[in-house]
C-alpha positions in Angstrom: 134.9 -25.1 148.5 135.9 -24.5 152.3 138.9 -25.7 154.1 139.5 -25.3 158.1 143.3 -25.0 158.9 145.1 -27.9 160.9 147.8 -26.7 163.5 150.1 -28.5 161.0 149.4 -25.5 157.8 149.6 -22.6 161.0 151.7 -19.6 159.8 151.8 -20.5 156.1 150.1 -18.1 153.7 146.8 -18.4 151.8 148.5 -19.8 148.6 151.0 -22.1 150.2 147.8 -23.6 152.0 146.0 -23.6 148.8 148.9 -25.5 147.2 149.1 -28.0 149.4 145.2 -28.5 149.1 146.0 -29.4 145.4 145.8 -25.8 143.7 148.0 -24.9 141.1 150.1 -22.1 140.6 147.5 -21.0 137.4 144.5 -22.1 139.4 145.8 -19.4 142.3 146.5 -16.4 140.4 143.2 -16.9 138.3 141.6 -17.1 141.3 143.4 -14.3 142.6 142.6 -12.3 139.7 138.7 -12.4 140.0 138.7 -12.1 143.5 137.5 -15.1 145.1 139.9 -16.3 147.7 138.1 -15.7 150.8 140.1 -16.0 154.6 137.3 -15.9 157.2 134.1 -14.9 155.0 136.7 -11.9 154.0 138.1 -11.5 150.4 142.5 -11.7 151.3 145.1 -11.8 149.1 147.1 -15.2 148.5 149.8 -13.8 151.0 147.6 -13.5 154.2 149.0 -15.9 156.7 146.6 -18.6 157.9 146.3 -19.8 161.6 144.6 -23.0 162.8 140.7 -22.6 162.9 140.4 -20.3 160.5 138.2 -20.9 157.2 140.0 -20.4 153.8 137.2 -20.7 151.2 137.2 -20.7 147.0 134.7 -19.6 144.9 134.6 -22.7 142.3 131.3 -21.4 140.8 130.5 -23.3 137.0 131.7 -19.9 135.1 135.0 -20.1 136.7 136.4 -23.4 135.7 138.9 -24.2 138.1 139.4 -27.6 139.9 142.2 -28.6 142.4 144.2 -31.2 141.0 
């Protein structure tokens, strides 16, 4: 699942952007955990700041299970 940043989410981090996209806080640090936040086509951590135009992406593959609400 891809999401482009608006100039209205510039400067928040990964998660904050994530949890406003619906994420919650479980969702994020499963996520996280397996490695499949991705900031640019590049793995980040939830605390890498996000500026407008850039690509924040999840891996929500079948084995994974998580949904945003």
């Amino acid at each position: 699942m891809k999401f482009i940043v608006d100039e209205v989410h510039e400067g928040l981090t990964v998660g904050e952007f994530l949890k406003a996209r619906g994420f919650s806080g479980r969702a994020l640090r499963r996520l996280k955990r397996e490695g499949k936040i991705f900031l640019n086509g590049e793995k980040v951590f939830a605390s890498a700041k996000v500026t407008s135009g850039n690509i924040v992406e999840v891996d929500l593959s079948e084995e994974s299970k998580i949904k945003p609400s």
